[in-house]
Every structure is written in C-alpha cells, then in structure tokens.
C-alpha positions as CSV (number, residue, x, y, z in Angstrom):
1,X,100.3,78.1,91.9
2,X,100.3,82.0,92.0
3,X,102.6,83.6,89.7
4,X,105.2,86.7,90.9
5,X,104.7,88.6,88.2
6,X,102.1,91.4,88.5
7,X,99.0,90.5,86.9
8,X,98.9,93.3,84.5
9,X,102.2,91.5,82.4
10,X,99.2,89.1,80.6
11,X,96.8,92.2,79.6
12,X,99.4,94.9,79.0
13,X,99.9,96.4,75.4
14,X,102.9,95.5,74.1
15,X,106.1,97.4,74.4
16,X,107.6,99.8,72.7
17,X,111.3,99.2,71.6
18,X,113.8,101.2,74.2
19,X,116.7,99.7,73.5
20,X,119.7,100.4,76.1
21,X,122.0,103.5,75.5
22,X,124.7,102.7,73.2
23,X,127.0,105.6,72.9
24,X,128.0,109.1,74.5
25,X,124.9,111.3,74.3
26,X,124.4,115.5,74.7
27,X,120.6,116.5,74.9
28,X,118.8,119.8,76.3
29,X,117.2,117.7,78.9
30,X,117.7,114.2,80.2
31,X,115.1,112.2,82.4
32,X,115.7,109.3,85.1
33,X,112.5,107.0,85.6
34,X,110.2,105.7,82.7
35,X,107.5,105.3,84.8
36,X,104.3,108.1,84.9
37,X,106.6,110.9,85.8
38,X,109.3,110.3,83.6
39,X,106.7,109.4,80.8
40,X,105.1,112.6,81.0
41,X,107.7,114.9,81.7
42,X,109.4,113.4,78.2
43,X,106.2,113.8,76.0
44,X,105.9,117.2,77.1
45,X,109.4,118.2,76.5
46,X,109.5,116.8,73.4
47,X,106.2,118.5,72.0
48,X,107.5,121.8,73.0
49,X,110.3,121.0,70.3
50,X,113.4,120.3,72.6
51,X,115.5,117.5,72.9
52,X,115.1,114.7,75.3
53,X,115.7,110.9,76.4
54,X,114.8,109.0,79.0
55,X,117.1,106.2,81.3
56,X,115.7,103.8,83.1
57,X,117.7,101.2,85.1
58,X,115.2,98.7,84.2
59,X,112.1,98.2,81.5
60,X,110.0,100.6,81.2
61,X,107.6,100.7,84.0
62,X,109.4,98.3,85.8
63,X,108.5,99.8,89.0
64,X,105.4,101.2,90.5
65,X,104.0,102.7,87.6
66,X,103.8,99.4,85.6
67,X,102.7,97.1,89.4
68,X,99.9,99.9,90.6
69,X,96.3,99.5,91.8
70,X,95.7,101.5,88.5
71,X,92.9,103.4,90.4
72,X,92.3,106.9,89.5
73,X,91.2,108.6,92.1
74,X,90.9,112.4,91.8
75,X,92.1,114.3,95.3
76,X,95.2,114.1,97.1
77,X,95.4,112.3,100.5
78,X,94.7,115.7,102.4
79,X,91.8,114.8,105.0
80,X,90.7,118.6,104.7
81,X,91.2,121.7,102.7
82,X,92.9,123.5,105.6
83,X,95.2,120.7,105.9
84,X,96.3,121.2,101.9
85,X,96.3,124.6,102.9
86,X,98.5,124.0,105.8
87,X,100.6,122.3,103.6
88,X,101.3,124.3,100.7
89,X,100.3,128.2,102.0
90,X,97.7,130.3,100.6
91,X,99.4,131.4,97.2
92,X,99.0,127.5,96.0
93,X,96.1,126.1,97.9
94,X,93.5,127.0,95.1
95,X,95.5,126.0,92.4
96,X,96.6,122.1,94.3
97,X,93.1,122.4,95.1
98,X,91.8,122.7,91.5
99,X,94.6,120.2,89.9
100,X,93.9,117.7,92.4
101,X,90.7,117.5,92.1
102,X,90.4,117.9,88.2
103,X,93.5,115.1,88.2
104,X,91.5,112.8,86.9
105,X,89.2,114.3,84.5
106,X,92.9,115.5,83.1
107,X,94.0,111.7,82.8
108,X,91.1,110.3,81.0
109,X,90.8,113.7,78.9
110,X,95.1,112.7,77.9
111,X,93.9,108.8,77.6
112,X,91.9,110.0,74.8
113,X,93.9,112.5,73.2
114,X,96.8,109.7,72.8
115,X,94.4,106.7,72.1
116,X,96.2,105.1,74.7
117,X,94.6,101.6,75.0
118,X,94.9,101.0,78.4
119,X,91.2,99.8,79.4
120,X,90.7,103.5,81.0
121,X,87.0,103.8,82.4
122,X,85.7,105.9,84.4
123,X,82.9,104.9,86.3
124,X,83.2,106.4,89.9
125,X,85.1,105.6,93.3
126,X,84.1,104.6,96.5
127,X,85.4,105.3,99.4
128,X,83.6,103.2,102.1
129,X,84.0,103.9,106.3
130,X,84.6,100.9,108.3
131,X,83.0,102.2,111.5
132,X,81.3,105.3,112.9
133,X,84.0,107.6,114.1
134,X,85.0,107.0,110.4
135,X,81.9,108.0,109.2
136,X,81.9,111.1,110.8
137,X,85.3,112.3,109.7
138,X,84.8,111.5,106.3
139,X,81.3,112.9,105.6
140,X,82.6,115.9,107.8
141,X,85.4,116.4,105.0
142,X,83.7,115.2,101.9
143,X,81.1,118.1,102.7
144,X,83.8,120.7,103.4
145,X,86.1,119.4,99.7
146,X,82.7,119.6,98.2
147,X,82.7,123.8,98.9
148,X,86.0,123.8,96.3
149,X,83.8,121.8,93.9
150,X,84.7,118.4,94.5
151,X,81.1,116.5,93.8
152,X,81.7,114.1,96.5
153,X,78.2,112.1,96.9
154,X,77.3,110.4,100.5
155,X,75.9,106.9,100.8
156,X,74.8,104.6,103.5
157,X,75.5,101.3,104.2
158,X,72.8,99.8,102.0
159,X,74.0,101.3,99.0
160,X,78.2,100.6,99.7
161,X,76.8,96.9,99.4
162,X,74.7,97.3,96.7
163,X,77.2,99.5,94.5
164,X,80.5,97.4,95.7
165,X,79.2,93.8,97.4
166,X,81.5,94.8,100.3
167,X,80.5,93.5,103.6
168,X,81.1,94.9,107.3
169,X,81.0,99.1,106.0
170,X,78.6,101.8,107.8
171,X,78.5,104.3,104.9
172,X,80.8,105.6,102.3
173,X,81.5,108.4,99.8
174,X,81.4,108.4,95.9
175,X,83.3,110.6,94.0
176,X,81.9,109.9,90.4
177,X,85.3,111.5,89.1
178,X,87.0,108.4,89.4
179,X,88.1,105.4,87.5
180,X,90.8,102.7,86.7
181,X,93.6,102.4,84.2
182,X,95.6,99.3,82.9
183,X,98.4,101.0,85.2
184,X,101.2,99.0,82.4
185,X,99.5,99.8,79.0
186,X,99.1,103.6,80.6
187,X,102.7,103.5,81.0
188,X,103.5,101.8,77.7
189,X,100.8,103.8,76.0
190,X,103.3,107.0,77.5
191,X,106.0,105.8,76.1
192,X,104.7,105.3,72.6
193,X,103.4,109.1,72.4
194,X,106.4,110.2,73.9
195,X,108.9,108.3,71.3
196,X,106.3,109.5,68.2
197,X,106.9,113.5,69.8
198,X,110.5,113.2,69.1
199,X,111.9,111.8,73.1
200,X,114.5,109.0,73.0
201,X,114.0,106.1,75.9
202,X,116.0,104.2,76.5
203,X,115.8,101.1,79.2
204,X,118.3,99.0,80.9
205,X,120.6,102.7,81.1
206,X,121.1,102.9,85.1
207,X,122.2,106.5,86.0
208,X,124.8,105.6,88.1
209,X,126.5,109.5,88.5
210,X,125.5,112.8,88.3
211,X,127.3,115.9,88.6
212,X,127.1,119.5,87.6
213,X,130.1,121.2,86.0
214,X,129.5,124.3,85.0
215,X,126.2,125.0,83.3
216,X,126.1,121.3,82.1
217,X,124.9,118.0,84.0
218,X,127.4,115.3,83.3
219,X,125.7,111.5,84.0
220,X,127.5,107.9,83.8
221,X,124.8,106.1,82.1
222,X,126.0,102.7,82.4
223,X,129.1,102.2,80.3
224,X,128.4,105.8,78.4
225,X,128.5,109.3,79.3
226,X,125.8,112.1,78.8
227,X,125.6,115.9,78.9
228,X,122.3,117.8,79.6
229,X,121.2,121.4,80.6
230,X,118.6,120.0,82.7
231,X,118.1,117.0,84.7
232,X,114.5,115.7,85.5
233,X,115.2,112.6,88.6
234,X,111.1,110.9,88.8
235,X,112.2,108.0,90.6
236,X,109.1,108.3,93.3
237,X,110.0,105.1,95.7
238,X,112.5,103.9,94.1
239,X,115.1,106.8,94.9
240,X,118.6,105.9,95.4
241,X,121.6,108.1,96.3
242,X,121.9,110.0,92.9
243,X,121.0,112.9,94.4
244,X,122.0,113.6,97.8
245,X,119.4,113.7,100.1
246,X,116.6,112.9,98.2
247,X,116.0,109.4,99.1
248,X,115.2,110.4,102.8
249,X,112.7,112.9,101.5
250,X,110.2,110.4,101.4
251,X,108.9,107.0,102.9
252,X,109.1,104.2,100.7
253,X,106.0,101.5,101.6
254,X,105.7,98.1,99.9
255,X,101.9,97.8,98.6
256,X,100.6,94.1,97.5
257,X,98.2,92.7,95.3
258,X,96.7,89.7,94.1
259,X,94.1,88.6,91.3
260,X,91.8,85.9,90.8
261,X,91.6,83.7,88.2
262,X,88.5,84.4,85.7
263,X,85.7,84.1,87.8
264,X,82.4,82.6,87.0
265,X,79.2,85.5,86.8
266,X,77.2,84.1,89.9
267,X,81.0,84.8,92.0
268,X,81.5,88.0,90.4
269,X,78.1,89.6,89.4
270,X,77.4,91.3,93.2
271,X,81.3,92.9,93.1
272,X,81.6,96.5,92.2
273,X,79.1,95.5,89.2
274,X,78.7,99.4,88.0
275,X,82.6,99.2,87.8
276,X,83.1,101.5,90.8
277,X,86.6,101.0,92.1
278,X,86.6,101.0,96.2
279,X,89.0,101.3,98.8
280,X,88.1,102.0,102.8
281,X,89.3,104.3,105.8
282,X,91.4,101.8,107.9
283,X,94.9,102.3,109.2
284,X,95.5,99.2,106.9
285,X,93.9,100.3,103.6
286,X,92.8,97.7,101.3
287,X,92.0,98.6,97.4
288,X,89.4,96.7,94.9
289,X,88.7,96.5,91.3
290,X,87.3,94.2,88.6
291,X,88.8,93.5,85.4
292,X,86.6,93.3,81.9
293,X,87.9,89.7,81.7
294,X,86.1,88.9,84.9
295,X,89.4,88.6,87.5
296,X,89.2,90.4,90.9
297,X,92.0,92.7,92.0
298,X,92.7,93.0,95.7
299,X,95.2,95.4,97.3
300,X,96.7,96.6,100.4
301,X,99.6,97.1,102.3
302,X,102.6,95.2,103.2
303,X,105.8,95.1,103.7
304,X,109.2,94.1,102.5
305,X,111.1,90.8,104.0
306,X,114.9,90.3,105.1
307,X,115.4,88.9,101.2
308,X,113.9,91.6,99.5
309,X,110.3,89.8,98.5
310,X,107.1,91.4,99.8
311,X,105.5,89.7,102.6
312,X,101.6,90.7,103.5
313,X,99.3,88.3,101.7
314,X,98.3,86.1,103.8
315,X,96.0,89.0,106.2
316,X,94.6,90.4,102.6
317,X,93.5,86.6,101.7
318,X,91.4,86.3,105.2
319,X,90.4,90.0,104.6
320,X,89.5,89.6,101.0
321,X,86.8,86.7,102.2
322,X,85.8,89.1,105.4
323,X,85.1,91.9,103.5
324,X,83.7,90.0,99.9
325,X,83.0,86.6,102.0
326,X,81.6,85.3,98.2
327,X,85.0,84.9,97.2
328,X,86.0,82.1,99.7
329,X,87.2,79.5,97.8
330,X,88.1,81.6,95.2
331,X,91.4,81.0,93.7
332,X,94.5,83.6,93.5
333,X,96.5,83.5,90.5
334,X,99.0,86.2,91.0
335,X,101.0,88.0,93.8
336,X,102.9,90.9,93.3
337,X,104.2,94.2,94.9
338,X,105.5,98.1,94.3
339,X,107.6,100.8,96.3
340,X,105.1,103.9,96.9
341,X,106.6,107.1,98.5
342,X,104.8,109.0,101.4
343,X,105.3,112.5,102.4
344,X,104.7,113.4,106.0
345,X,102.4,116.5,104.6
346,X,100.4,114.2,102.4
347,X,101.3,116.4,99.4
348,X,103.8,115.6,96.0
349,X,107.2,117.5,96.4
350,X,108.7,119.3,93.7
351,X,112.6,120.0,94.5
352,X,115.1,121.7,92.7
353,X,118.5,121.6,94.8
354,X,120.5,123.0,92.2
355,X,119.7,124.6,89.3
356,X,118.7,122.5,86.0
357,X,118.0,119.6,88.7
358,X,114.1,119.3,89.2
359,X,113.1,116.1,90.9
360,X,109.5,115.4,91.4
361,X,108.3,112.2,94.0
362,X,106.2,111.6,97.1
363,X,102.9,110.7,95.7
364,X,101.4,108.9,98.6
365,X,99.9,106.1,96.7
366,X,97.6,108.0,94.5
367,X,99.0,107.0,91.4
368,X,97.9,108.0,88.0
369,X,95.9,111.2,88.2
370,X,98.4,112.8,90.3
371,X,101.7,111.5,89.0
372,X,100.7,112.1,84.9
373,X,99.9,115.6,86.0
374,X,103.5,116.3,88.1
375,X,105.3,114.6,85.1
376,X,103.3,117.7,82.9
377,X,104.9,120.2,85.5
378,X,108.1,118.6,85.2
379,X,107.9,118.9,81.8
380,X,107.1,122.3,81.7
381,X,110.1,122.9,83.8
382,X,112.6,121.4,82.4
383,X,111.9,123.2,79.2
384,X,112.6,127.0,81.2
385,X,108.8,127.1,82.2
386,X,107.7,127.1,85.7
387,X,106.3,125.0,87.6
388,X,104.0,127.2,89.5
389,X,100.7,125.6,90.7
390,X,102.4,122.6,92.0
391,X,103.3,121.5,95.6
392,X,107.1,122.4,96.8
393,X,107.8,120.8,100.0
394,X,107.0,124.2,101.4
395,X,106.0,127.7,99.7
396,X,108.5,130.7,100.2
397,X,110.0,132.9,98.4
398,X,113.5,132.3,99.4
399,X,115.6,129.4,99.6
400,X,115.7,127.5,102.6
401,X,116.3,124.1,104.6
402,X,113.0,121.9,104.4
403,X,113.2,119.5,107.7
404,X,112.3,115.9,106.7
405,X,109.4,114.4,108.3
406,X,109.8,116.4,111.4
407,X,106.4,114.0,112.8
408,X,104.6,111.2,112.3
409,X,101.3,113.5,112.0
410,X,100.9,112.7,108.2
411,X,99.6,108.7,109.6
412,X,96.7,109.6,112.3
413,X,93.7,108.8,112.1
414,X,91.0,106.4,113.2
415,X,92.0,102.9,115.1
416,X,90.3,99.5,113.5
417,X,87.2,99.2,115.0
418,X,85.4,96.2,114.8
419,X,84.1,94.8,111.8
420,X,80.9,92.5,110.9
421,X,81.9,89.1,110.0
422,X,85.3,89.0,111.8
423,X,85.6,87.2,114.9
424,X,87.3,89.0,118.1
425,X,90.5,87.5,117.4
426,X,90.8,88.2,113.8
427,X,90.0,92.0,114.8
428,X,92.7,91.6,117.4
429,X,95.1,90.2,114.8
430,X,94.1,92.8,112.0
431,X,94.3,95.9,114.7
432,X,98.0,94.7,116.3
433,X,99.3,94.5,112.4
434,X,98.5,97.9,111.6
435,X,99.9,99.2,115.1
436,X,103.1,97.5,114.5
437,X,103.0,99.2,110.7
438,X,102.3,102.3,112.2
439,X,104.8,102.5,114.9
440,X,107.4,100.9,112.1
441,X,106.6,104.5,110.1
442,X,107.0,106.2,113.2
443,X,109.8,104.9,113.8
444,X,111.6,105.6,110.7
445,X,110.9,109.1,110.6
446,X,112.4,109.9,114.3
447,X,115.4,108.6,112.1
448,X,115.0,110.6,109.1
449,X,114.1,113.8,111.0
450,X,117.4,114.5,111.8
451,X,118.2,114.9,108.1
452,X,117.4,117.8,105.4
453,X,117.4,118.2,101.7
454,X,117.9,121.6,100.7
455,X,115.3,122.7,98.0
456,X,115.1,126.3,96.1
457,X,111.6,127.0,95.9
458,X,109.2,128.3,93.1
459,X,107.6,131.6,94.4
460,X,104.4,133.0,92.5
C-alpha cells in the first residue's frame, strides 16, 4: 500500500512548537507562509533586532517547502544569459546572474552556520539530454552560463550512465554546485533558528484579511486581530485572494513524487552512486535522488484531479523502469504532491503593491537555493532595507502596470523525441501527455493575460 503522506514525514526532524495565535498581536513586521520564504524572511528580521511572527494557515511547511524534490540546484530556469537579461534589464542581470548561480553554495554555507540537520550534501547535479536537438541547446548554453562563472562540466552518454544508471540519455551537463536537502528538516531546521533569533510562528493562524489603514497593516488572523508596519505575503503556489491580484501572477503546477521502499545494494548500487542528483530536458521533466537509507525518490509533473488529489503517477511508474529499467519490480511506498509557481519570464518576482506590502513568489520549481535566498531579500526589506539585486517582475524606475503572462514563451522548447527502451507507443503516449500539459499552460495564460497586478518597482 503506498502511503499519501510525503515521504520526507518519516525522516524529518522533529518540530518545533508553533502553537496557533491566541490573542490580538502588534509587531514591526508580520509574515504569511512558513515555508522557505517565510522562514528566512523571519530569521533575518529578527537578527537585525526587530519584531516579527509568522502565520501560517497550516503546519509549518505544510506546503511545497516541506513536499519538494529537495534538490539544490544552483541557476535559475533561464536557458541563456540574454534571456535573464531579457528578463530583468541590464542594471540586475549581473547581480541575478551572480546570486543565482552562487544560490547554492549560499544554502549549504546557511546549512552550516545553523547546524541545520537536514541531510544537506552536496555532491553535484546532472542535468542529462534526452535526444540530440537537446544536446545542442544545452551544451550551447552551459558554455555560454559558463562565461559568468558558472562551472558547468559536459559529459557524454557513457558517463550520464555511469554517474546516474539512467538509461535512454545522449549526453548531459554537471554542475558540481549542486546537491540535495531533507526539503522538511530544512524547513523545520528554519524555523528553530528563526524562533532562537527572537521571531514568533505561529501555525494553524490563517490570514484571512488584510488591509492598510493608515501607516499600519490591519490582518484577521483567524479569530484574532494583528497590526504590523510591514507585511511580507511568501505564499509561492499557494496564493489565495489576500492580496488582489497576486494569485494570477503566477502559474500554479502540481509536481509528484514517489519513494521506494529500502532497497537492497545490488538494486540500488548502479543509481546516482556518487550521490549526484539528476533531472533531464523533456517537456515532462522528471527528477531523481537517493536517500542515505537506501530509498529512491522519483519526481515529475502532474496534475490536480476534479477532487483535489494529484493524479500523474501512473506515466512516472512506466517511466521510472524506462529510464532506471533495474527498478522493475521495485516497490513504491509513498505518493505525494506540491503546488509550484511558474513565471512566464522564468525569473522569481518581487512585488510591492502598496507600500509595507512586499510579496515574494514564482520560483519555477527550483526550490531551496533560490527561495532561502528571496526569503534573505525579503527579510532585508521588510526591515527598511532594499531589496536591490533581486528580480522585480520588470526593472524601471517608475511605477507601472506589469501585464501577466502576456505568452506562453516561458514553456518552449524541444518536443519528446524518442527514447531507447520505450516502444513506439509508449513514446506516442509519453509525447501526447506533455502536449496536452502544454497546451493546458497555454491555455491558462490566454486567460490570465487579460489581468494585471500593479507592482512599484525597486530602481538601483
């Protein structure tokens, strides 16, 4: 029987104790999400000596941060430099550039400051290319990140298996940067430095109003009231209607995952045995890792049914034997799923509608490095710093209407081409599953185009 529950409940850390809010509250700045962002945004705040708690509708890391792939892989989703630059204009190219790519360098480096015991190591990424055209592109643009320093190593197809056990790849590219976190003890690991630095958290609090009235933020945190000078929302996918507009600013996707049970060392041995981390260059992206009590993690995309599960397991069970065909037979103990947020530039969004209201989301699925180092930002922010250096949904120096995913150009790329060990039909199957996905995206945004969130922008 596979379990619901994200696999990461029976190796986590244990909690801290956030007990629910139970009376009227005033604080310098208050905090919505105790996930990454939330997490980090609080400990900073707090270390700088000001006053500040955290609500979260549910337990801490109750959504993405504490149900993640947990990979930690250091550069933003950008294909090329010039499309960062595209994205965030000259004046903050070099600095995304360099926090991108130093994102996780800065993760481990905090992992270690904290003692966080989340099983953080960090022994590389791979990136493998399913088919030529692939291979092209992404050789093309791991040589042009490497002229901003990025390291990025090229491999053939020999060494993909050899380094991962992954079948059916031509070639790949390692960035020896990376690494993988026990996504829940990072979170919970968060929360403890953040409550010894002075924050308050405090879980099963849904914000369920927010208004400005005067100076002052005034929230209905469930059956109590709280006052705040500044209000930090890092709700990532799981944005609601708090804050007009917000929720349309990104597109929420439902990724999957399942884990073995522990397997035996002539199963696992062959599978990412340097403890690389993988994932691959198809339209439907899958995600690997192994775990130091000898489970295997598989990940990918999927998508949410009429009753509010996740549906998308059954493809990543055939693909999990296509791609590692020594794990047929293999058995999967636990299925589970989280909301990630896309932005049709590829970039995070900083957005501060109104002033003392910084909200920080659209991560496109690269969880820890990034989203540890926007909650710093945040942080840094909602104590009357700036948060220069980080990606606005668009750099001027005015304020100004930001369009919401105008196109569908942040999802092309290369079709599925066929695999080794699939048969025809199973290629077929696989390819018509990630047009449908694709064209569901598409879809959406020709809706949400229509709509705009109005963001003051940070200027140099």
């Amino acid at each position: 029987m596979s379990h619901t529950d994200a696999f990461w409940q029976v190796t986590a850390i244990p909690p801290e104790d956030t007990p629910p809010l139970a009376q009227d509250l005033k604080v310098d700045v208050a905090v919505v999400g105790a996930g990454f962002t939330g997490l980090r945004a609080a400990l900073d705040v707090a270390e700088a000596g000001t006053n500040v708690a955290v609500f979260e509708a549910g337990d801490v890391a109750q959504g993405a941060s504490g149900r993640s792939g947990g990979q930690v892989n250091p550069m933003l989703p950008c294909p090329q430099p010039a499309d960062l630059r595209k994205a965030v204009g000259d004046t903050y190219f070099e600095r995304m550039a360099h926090m991108s790519l130093r994102s996780a360098d800065d993760l481990f480096e905090m992992i270690e400051k904290y003692q966080i015991q989340c099983q953080a190591r960090q022994k590389g990424w791979v990136r493998a290319d399913h088919c030529k055209s692939a291979q092209a592109v992404s050789h093309r643009n791991a040589k042009l990140w490497n002229a901003h320093g990025a390291g990025f190593e090229l491999i053939d197809s020999t060494q993909v298996r050899d380094l991962t056990g992954a079948h059916g790849y031509v070639s790949g590219v390692v960035s020896q940067r990376g690494g993988a976190v026990q996504p829940l003890s990072l979170t919970r690991g968060l929360a403890k430095a953040a409550i010894s630095a002075g924050a308050a958290i405090h879980s099963h609090s849904p914000v369920t109003k927010l208004e400005r009235k005067g100076t002052t933020w005034h929230m209905q945190v469930g059956q109590h009231r709280v006052q705040a000078k500044t209000v930090i929302i890092a709700t990532n996918g799981y944005t609601d209607a708090l804050v007009g507009g917000l929720k349309t600013s990104v597109m929420p996707l439902t990724s999957v995952q399942m884990s073995t049970n522990v397997l035996d060392e002539a199963r696992l041995g062959p599978l990412l045995r340097k403890g690389h981390t993988i994932s691959d260059t198809r339209r439907m992206i899958i995600y690997c890792r192994r775990e130091p009590g000898g489970q295997f993690l598989f990940g990918g995309m999927g998508f949410r049914t009429p009753l509010g599960g996740a549906g998308g397991f059954g493809w990543m069970m055939k693909d999990a034997v296509a791609r590692f065909p020594i794990l047929k037979g293999a058995t999967w103990t636990h299925q589970w799923s989280g909301r990630i947020a896309l932005t049709p530039d590829r970039v995070p969004h900083l957005h501060e509608p109104e002033p003392g209201l910084i909200a920080g989301l659209g991560y496109n699925g690269r969880g820890g490095g990034d989203v540890v180092g926007d909650g710093a930002r945040n942080g840094a922010a909602g104590v009357g710093g700036s948060p220069r250096g980080f990606a606005d949904a668009h750099h001027q120096d005015r304020t100004l209407s930001v369009p919401i995913a105008a196109s569908s150009r942040g999802w092309t790329g290369h079709g599925m081409a066929a695999l080794s060990g699939r048969t025809r039909g199973a290629q077929r199957t696989t390819y018509g599953l990630g047009r449908i996905i694709t064209g569901l995206i598409r879809k959406q945004y020709v809706v949400l185009s229509s709509q705009r969130f109005v963001t003051r922008v940070h200027t140099a």
